[in-house]
LUMKE-576338 format. One line per 4 residues: number of its first residue (from 1); for each residue x negated, y negated, z negated of N, C-alpha, C. Coordinates in steps of 0.001 Angstrom, whole numbers. Atoms other than C-alpha are relative to their C-alpha. Last residue first. Example, Ala and Ser with C-alpha at 12.3 -4.5 7.8 and 13.67 -1.06 7.14 Angstrom:
2	820:1190:60:-13670:1060:-7140:770:-1090:-730  -890:1190:0:-12300:4500:-7800:-900:-1200:0;
***
This chain:
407	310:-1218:848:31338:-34873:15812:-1327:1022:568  -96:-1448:-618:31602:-38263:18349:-572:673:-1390  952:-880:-325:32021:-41451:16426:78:1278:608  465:-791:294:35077:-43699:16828:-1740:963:-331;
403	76:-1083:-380:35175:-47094:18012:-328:1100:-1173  440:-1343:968:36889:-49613:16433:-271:920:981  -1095:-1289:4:37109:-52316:19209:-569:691:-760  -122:-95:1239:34568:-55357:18452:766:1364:-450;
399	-774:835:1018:34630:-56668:21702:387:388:-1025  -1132:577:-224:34291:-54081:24336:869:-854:-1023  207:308:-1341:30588:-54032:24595:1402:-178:500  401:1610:-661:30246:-54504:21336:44:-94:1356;
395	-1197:1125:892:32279:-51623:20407:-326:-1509:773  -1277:-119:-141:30485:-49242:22585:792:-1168:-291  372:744:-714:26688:-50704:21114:1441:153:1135  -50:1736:-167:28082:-49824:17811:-90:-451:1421;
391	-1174:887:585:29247:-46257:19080:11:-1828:-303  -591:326:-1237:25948:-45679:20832:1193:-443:-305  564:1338:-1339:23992:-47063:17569:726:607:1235  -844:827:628:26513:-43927:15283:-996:-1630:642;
387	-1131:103:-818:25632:-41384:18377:649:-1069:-944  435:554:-1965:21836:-41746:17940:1545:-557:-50  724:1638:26:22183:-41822:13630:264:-474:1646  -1207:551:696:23926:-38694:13889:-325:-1085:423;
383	-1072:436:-651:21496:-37483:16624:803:-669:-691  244:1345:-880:18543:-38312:13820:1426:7:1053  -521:934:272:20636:-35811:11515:-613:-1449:248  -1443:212:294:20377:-33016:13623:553:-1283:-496;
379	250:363:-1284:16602:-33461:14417:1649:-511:9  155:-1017:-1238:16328:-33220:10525:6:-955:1397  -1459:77:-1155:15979:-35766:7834:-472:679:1465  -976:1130:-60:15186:-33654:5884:-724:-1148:191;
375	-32:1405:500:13606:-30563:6637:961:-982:-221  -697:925:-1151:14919:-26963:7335:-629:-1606:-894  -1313:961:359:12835:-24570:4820:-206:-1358:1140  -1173:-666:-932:9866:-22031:6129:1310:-692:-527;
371	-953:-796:159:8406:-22632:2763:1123:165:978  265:-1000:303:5147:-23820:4354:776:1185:-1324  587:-928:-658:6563:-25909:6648:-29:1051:-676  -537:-1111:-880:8814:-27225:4330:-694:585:786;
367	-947:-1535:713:6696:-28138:1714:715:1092:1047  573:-1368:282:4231:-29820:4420:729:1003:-949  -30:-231:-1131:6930:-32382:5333:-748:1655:-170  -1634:-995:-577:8208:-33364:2001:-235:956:1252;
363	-502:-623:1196:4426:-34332:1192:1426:298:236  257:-1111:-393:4169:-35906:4768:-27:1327:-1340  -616:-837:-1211:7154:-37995:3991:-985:1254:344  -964:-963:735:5635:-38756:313:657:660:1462;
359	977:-522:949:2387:-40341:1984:909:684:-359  689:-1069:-1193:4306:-42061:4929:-770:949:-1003  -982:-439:-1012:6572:-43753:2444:-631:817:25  -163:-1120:258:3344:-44707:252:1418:872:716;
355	1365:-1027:-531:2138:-47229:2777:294:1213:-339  -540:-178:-1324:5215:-49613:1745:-197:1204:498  -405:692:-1367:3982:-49817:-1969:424:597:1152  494:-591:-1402:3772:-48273:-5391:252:-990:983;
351	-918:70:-935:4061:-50122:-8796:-838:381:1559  1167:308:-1123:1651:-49430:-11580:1062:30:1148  -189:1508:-367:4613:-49769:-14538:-849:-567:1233  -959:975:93:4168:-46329:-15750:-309:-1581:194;
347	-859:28:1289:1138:-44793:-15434:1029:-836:771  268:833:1568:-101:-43939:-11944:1118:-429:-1295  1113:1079:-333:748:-41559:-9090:-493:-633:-1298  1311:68:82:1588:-37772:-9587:-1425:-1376:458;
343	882:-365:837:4626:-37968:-11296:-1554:551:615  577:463:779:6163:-40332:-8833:-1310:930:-1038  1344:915:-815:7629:-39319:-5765:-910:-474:-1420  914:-1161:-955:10645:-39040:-7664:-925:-1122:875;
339	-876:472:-1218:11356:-40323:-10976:-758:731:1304  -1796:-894:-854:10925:-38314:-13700:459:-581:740  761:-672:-240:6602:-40026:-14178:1343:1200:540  222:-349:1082:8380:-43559:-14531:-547:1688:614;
335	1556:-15:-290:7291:-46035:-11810:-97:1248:-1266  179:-1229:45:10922:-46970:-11050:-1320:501:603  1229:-129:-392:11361:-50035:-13005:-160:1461:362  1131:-1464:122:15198:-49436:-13689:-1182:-445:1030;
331	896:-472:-1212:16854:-53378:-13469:-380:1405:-918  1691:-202:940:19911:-53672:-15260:-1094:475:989  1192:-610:-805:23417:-55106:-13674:-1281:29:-561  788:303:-1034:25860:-55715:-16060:-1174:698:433;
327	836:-802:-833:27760:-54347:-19328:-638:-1327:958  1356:-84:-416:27648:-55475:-22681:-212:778:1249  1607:1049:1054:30297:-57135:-23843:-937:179:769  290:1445:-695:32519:-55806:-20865:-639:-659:-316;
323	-1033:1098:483:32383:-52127:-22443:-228:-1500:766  300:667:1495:30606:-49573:-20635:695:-1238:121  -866:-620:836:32288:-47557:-17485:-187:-522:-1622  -1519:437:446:31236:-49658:-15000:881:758:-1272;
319	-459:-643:492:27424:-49105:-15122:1340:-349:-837  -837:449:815:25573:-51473:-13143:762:1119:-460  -1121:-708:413:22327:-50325:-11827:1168:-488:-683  -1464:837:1036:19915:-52227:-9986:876:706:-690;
315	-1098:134:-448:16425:-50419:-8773:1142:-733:-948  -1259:341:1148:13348:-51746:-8800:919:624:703  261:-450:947:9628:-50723:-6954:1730:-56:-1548  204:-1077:-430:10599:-51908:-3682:-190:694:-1184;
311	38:-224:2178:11078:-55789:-4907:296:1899:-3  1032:1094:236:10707:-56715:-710:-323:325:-1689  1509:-956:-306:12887:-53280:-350:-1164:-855:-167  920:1043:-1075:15479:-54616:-1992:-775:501:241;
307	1431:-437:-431:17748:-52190:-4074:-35:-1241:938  494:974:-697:21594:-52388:-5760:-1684:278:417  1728:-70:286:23365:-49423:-7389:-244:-1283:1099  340:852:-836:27443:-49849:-8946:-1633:98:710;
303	1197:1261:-5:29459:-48475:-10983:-875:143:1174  488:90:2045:32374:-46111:-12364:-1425:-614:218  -1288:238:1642:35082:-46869:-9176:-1019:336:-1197  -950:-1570:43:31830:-47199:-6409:748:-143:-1496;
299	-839:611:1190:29933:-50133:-5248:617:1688:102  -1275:-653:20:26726:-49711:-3304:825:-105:-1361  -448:207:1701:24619:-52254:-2705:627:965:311  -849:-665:366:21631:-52557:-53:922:-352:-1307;
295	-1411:-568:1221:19225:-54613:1110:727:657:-5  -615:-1212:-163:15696:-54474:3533:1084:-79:-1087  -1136:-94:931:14285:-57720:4056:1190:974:255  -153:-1727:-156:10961:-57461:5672:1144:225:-1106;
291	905:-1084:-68:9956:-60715:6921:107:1718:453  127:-1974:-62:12828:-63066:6759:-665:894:411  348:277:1362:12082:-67181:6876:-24:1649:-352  1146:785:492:13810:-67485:9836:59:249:-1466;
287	-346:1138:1821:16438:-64777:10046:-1422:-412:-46  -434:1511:-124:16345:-63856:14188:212:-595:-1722  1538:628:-69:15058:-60143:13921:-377:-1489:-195  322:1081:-470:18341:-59125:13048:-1997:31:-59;
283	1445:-560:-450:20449:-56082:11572:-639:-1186:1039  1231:621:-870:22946:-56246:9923:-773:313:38  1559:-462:-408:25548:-53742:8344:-308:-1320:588  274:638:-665:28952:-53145:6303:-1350:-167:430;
279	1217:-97:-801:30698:-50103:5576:-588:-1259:429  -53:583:-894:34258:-49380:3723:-2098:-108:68  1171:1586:127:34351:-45969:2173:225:-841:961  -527:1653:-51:37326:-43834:3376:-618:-1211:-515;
275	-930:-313:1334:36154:-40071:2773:681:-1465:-36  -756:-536:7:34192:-40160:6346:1233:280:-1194  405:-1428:379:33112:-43267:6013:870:989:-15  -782:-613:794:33994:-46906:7574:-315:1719:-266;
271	-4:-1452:-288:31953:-49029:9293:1085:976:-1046  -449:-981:2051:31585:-52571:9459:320:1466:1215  -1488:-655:337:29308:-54285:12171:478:906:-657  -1186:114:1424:26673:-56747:13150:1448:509:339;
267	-916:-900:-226:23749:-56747:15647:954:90:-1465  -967:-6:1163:21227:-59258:16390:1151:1134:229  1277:1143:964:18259:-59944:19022:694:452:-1360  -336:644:948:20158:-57046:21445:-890:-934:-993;
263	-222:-774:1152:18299:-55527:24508:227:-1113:-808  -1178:-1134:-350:17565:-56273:27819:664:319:-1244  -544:-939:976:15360:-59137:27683:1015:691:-221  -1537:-275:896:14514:-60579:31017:12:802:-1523;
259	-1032:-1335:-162:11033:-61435:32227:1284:-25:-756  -335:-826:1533:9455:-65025:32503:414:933:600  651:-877:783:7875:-66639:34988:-136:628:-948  495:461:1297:10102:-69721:35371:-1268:928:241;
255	359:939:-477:11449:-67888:38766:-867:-672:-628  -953:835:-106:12268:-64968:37091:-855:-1245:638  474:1229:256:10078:-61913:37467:1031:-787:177  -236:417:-1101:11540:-58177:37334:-636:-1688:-346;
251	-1005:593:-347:9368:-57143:34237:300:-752:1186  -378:-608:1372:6080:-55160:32448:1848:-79:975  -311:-1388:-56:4578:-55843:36060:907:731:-912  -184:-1054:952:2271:-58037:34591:551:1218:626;
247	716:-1217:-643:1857:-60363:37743:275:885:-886  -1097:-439:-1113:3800:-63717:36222:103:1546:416  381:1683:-1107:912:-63963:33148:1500:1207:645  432:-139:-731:309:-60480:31072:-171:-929:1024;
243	1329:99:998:2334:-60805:28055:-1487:176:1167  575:-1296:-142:5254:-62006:30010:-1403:178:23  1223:287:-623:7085:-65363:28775:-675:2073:19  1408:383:834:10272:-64494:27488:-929:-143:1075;
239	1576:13:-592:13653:-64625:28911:-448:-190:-343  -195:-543:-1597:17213:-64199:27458:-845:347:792  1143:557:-935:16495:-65832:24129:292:1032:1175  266:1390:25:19667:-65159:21440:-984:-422:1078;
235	1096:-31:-511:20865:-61347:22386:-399:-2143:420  471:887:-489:23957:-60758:20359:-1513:383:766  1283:287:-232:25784:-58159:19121:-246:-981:739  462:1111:-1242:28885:-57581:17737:-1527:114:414;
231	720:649:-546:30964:-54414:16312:-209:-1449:270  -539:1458:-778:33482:-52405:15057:-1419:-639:-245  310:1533:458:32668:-48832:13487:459:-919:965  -435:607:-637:33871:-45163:13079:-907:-1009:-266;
227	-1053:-305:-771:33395:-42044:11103:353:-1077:907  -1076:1213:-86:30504:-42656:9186:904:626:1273  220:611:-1802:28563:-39634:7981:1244:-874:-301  -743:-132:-1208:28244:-38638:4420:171:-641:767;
223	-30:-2248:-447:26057:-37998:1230:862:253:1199  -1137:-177:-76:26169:-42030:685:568:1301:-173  -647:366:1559:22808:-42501:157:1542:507:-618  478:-836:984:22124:-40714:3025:353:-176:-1372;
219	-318:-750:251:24593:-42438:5049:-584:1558:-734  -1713:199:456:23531:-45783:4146:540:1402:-349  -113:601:1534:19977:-44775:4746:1240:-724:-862  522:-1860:589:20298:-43132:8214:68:-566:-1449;
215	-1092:-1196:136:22342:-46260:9153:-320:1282:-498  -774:215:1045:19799:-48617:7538:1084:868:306  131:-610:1515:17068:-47112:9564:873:-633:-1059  130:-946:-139:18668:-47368:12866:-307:661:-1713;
211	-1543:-212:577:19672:-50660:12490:376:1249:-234  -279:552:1902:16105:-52177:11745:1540:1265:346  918:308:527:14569:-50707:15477:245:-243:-1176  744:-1461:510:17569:-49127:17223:-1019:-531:-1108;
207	-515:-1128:327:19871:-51828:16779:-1051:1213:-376  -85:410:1860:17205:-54848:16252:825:1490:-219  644:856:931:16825:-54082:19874:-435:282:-1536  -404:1584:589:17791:-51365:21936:-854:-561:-601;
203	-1542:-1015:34:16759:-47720:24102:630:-1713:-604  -516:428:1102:13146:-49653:23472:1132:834:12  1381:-126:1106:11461:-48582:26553:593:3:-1554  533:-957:-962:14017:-48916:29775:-1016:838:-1147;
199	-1015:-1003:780:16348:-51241:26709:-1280:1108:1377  -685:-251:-973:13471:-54207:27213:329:1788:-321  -792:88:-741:12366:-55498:24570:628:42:1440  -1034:-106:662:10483:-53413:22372:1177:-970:804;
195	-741:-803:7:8495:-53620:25038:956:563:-462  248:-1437:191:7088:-56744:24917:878:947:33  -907:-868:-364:8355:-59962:26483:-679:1426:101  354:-396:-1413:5943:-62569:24797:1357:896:414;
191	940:-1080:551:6677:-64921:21592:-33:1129:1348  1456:-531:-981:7176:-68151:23150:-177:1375:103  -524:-286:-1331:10901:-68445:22173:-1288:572:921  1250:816:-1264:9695:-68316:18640:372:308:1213;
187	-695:1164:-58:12519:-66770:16276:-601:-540:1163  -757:618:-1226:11261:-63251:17240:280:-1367:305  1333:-93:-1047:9085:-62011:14160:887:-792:1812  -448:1107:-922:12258:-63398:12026:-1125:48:1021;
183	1314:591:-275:13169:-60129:9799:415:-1101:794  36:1247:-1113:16602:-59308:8674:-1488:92:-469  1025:-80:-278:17981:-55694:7227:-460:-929:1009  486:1447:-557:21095:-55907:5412:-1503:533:608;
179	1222:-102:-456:23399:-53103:3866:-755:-803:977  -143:1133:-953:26940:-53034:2287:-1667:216:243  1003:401:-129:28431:-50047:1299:-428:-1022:740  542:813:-1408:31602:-49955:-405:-1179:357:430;
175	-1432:1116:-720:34368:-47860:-2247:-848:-1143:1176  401:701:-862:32445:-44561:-3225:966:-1209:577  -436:452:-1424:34215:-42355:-5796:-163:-1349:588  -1653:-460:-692:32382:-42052:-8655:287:-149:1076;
171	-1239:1144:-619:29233:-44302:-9231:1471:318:289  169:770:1040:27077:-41868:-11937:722:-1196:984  -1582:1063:735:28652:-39167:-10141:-483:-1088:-719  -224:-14:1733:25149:-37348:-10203:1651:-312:148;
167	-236:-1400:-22:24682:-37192:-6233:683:322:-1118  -1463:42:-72:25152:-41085:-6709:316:1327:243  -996:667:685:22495:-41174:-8986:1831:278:488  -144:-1013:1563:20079:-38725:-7343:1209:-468:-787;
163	-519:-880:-783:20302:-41023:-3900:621:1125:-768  -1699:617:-634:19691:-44276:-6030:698:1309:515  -991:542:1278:16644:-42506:-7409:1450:-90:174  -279:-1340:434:15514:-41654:-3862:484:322:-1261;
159	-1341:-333:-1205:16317:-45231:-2508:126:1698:-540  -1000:474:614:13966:-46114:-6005:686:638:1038  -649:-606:1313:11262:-43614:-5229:1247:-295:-5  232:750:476:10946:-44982:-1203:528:455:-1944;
155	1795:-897:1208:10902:-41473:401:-362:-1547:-581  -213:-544:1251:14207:-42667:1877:-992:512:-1020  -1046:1322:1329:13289:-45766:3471:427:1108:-748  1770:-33:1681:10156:-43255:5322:748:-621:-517;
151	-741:1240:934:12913:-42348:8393:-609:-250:-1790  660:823:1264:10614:-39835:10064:671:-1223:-418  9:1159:-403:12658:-37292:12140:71:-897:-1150  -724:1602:828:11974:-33938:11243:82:-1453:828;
147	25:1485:-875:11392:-30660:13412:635:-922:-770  -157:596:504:10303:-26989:12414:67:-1651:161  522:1240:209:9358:-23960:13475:548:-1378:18  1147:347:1135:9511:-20479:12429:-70:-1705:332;
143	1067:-233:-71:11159:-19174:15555:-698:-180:-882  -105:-1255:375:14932:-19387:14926:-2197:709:30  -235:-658:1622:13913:-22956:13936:-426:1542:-116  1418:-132:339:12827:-23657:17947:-256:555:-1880;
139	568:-928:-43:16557:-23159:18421:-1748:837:-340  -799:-1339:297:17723:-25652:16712:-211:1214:247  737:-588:2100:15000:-27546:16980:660:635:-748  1100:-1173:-300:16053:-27155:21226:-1026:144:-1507;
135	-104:-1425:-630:19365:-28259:20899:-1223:712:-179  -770:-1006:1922:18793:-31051:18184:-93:1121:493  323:-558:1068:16602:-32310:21230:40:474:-1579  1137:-953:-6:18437:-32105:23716:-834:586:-745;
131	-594:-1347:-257:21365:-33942:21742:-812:1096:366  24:-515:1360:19009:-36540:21128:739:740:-139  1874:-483:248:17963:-37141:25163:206:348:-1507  329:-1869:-1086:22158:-36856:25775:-1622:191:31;
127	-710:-1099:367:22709:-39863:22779:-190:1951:963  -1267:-88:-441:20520:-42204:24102:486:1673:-693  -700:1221:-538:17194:-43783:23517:648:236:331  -189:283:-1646:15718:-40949:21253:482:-1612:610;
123	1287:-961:-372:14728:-40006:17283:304:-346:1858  -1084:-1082:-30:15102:-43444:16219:-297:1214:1111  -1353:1228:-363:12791:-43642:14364:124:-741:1247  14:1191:596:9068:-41281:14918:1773:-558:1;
119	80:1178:-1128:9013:-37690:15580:666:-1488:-668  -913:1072:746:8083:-35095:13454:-729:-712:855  -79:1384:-646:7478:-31886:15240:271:-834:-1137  -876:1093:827:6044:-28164:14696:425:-1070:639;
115	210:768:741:4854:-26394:17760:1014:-653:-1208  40:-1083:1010:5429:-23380:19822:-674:-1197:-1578  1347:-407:437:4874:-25157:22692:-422:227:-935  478:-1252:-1166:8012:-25298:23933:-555:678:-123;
111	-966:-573:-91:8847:-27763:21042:-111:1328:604  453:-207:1267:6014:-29768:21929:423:1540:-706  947:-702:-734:7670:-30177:25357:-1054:888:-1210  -569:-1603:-621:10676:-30599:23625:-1310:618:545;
107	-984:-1131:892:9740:-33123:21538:145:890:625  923:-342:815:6916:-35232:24214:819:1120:-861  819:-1047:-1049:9960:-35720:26900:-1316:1065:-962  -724:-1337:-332:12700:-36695:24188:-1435:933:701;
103	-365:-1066:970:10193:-39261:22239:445:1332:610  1187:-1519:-68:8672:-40767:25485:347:978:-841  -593:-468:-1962:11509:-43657:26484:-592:1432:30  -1115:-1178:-547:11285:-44149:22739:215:421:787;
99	-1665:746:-171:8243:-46069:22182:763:1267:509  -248:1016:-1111:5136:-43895:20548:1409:-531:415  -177:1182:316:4771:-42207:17171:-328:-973:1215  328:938:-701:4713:-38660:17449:680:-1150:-227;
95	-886:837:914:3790:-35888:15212:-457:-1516:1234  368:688:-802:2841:-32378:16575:570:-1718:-304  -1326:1004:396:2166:-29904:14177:-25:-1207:881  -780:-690:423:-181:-26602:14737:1744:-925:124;
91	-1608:1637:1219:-2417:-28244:16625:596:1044:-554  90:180:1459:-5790:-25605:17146:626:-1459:-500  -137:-1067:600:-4286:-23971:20578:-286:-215:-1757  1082:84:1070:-4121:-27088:22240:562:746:-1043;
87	484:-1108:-348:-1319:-27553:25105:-1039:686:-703  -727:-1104:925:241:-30190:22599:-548:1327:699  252:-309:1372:-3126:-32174:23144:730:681:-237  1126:-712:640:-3279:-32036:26519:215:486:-1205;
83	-182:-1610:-135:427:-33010:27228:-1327:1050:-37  -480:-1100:1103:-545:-35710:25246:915:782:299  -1460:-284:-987:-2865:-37539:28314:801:1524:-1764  -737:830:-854:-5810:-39379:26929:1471:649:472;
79	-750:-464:-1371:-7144:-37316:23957:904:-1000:246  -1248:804:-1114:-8989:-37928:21137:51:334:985  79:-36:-915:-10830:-35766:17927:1025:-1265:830  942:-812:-127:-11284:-35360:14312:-325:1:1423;
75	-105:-943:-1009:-9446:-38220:13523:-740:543:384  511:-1562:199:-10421:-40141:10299:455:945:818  -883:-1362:654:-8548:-43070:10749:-414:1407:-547  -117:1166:1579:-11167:-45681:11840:943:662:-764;
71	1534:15:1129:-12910:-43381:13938:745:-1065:-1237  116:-663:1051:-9617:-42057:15449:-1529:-70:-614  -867:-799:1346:-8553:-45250:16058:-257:1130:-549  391:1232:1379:-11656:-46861:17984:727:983:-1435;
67	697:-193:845:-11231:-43359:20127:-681:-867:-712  -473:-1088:607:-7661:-44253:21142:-1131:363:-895  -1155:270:1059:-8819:-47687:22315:-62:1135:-1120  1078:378:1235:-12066:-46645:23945:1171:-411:-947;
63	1244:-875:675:-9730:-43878:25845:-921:-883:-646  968:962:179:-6345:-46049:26399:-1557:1060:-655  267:55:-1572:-3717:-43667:27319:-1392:-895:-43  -782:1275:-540:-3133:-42517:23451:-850:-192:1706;
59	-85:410:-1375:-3878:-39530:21599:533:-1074:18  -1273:1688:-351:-4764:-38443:17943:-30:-345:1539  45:598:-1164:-6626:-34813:17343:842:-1172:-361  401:-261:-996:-7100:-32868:14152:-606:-708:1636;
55	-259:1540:-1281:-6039:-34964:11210:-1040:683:1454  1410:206:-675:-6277:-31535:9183:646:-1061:1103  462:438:-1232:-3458:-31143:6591:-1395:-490:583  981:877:-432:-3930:-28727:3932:4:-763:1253;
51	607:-315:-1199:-1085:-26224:3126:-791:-1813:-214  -116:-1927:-436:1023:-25187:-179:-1292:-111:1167  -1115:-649:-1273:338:-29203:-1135:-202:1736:-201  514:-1359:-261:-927:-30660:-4721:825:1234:1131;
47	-1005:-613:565:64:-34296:-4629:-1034:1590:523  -1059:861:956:-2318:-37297:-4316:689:1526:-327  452:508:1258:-5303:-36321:-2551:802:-135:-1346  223:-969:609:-3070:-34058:-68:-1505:-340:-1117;
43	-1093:-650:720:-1223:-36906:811:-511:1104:-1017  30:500:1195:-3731:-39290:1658:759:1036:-618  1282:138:831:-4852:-38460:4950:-151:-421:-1010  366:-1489:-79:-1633:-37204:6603:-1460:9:-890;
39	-1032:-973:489:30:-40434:5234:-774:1260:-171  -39:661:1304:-2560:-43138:6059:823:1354:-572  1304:-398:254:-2351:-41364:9617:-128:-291:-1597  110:-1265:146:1206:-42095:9676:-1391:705:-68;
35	-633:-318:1140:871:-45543:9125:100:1142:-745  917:139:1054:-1757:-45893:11737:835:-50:-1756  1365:-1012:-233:311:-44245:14316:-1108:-615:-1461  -372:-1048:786:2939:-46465:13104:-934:585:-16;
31	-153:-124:1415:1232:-49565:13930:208:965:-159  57:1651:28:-695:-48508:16894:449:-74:-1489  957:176:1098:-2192:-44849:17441:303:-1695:-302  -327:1755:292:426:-43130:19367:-1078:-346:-1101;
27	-211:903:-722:688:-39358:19762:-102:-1378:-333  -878:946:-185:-442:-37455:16781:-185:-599:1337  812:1049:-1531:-2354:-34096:16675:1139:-790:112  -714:1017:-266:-2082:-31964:13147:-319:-932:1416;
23	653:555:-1138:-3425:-28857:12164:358:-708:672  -911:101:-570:-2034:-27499:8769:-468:-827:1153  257:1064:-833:-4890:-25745:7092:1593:-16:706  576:166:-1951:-4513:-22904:4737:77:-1511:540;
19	-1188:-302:-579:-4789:-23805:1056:-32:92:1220  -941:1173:122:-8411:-23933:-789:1600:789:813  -344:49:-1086:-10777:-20645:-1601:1512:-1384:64  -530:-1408:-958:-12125:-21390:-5064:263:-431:1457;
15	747:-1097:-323:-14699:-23776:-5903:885:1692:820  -258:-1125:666:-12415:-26031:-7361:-765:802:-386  -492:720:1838:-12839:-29715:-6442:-187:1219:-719  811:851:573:-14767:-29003:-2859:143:-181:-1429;
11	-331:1468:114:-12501:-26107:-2174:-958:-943:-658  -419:8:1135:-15044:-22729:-1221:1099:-1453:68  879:513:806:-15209:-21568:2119:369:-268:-1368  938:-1063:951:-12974:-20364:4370:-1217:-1175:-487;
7	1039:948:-345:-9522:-22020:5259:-666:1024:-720  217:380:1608:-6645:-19472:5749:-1597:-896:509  1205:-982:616:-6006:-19905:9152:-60:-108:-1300  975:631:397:-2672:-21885:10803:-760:1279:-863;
3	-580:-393:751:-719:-20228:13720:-1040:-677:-1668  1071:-235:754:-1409:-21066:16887:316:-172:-1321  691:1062:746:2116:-21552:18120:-1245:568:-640;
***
């Protein structure tokens, strides 16, 4: 891996010599790609890093495309094919944000190439492409280097609050989690037959896409893996119109002129934890009227935490152990300067947003690099996540049956 330089010159703010450079080349420049850019180019305004990211290169297949984005991002460069870019002696970190069919091939190859990684949710489309690559950031570790998988719901203060709380004991022993995540971008039968649906591209639906990040975020919160679940899924519209007319290509053609959808619209099922928590989950694209509705509760024998991600800035706390007069659920505004993620944005009560995720992920991201420490959430604990969506999609496929998880 090209190795990063001390930077020379003076720091613009300081005058002294600044922090080495961390040399960055992303895959994908759509939404995420522009999320994660927002991230690498804000972070080190906001918090005081060990290392300096440099928005080096960005790729995508589209060359006036790719280089719209990195003029509107601040990319230093573009590239059409991103086995260029990881072959590129001044990346250091390779961070990708395209559909899943590409995650495994891009990681390892990356990987190979003596590179960092953080790769986008979820980290594959099947359990034996996220096995590969735990295998090979496992080994790529013994080398110095370093592989996350970007789940940004925990770098939300409050979910990281919540996470401190129940580390604390302030809920005791764990008795439920329940967890929701409905949008309705789908309801419309018109809406086209993109890639997210079809499983060749997507790996699933609503599973991988919402269900993915409430299982990593259940069992973070939680401090432990699920041991089993029961199942359903659905798939409400069958054929869409194809974004391209009949000819596209995206899909086998149906008579109509539509393509098939391969992949789930809805998905629903309990879970159970390794210490005997019970578990419940959705995950939908199909709730008219539902945007970006991310919930949670957890209950536990000495109380209780609640969160929305639409009211992102609150968390709930009930605290079972005070008297009945006066207990219930209290909001914590968490904007205070001891919460995390926080003490270096604004006073109290200036409430953060969505955007800042990607801003505290690459702030977690550069610590570890440059203390040589294992990230979180690793490569390891995206497979968790892989093999707890092949289990749901198991169940549902034989009717609800408790399946197990593989160890």
């Amino acid at each position: 891996m090209g190795q990063p330089q001390q930077a020379e010159g003076p720091d613009d703010r300081s005058g002294a010599a600044g922090p080495p450079p961390l040399r960055v080349g992303m895959v994908g420049y759509a939404f995420m790609g522009a999320a994660h850019s927002q991230g690498w180019r804000t972070a080190g305004h906001v918090f005081d890093l060990p290392m300096r990211p440099e928005l080096t290169a960005i790729c995508g297949r589209d060359a006036t495309a790719v280089r719209a984005a990195a003029d509107r991002h601040g990319w230093a460069s573009a590239e059409t094919d991103w086995r260029a870019l990881v072959a590129r002696d001044d990346i250091d970190l390779v961070d990708i944000c395209t559909p899943g069919d590409s995650h495994a091939e891009i990681a390892l190859a990356a990987l190979a190439a003596g590179k960092h990684v953080l790769c986008e949710k979820p980290l594959a489309n099947t359990v034996e492409e996220a096995e590969a690559m735990s295998a090979a950031a496992e080994s790529a570790s013994a080398r110095g280097q370093l592989a996350m998988v970007g789940f940004n719901y925990r770098r939300v203060p409050a979910t990281a609050l919540a996470r401190r709380m129940v580390a604390e004991g302030r809920l005791g022993t764990l008795r439920h989690v329940r967890v929701t995540y409905l949008q309705d971008w789908l309801t419309d039968p018109r809406f086209p037959l993109t890639w997210r649906l079809r499983k060749e591209h997507a790996g699933s639906g609503s599973l991988g896409d919402l269900g993915a990040h409430i299982v990593d975020l259940a069992q973070h919160l939680a401090g432990e893996p699920l041991a089993g679940v029961s199942a359903l899924t659905e798939t409400f519209v069958r054929h869409r119109p194809l974004p391209g007319g009949p000819t596209s290509g995206l899909a086998a053609v149906s008579a109509d002129g539509t393509g098939e959808v391969t992949v789930d619209d809805a998905a629903l099922f309990t879970g159970r934890f390794a210490s005997g928590a019970l578990a419940s989950f959705e995950a939908t694209r199909y709730a008219t009227g539902r945007k970006n509705a991310l919930r949670l509760e957890l209950n536990g024998e000495r109380g209780s935490l609640a969160f929305d991600l639409e009211r992102l800035n609150e968390l709930w706390f009930h605290d079972g152990t005070e008297p009945d007069t006066y207990s219930g659920f209290r909001r914590i505004l968490v904007t205070e300067p001891d919460h995390p993620y926080l003490e270096a944005w604004w006073p109290p009560g200036h409430g953060l947003g969505y955007e800042h995720t990607f801003v505290h992920q690459v702030r977690d991201l550069v610590h570890a690099v440059a203390e040589g420490r294992r990230p979180e959430p690793s490569f390891a604990d995206g497979l968790q996540v892989q093999r707890v969506l092949a289990a749901v999609e198991e169940s549902a496929e034989k009717n609800s049956v408790y399946t197990t998880i593989a160890a």
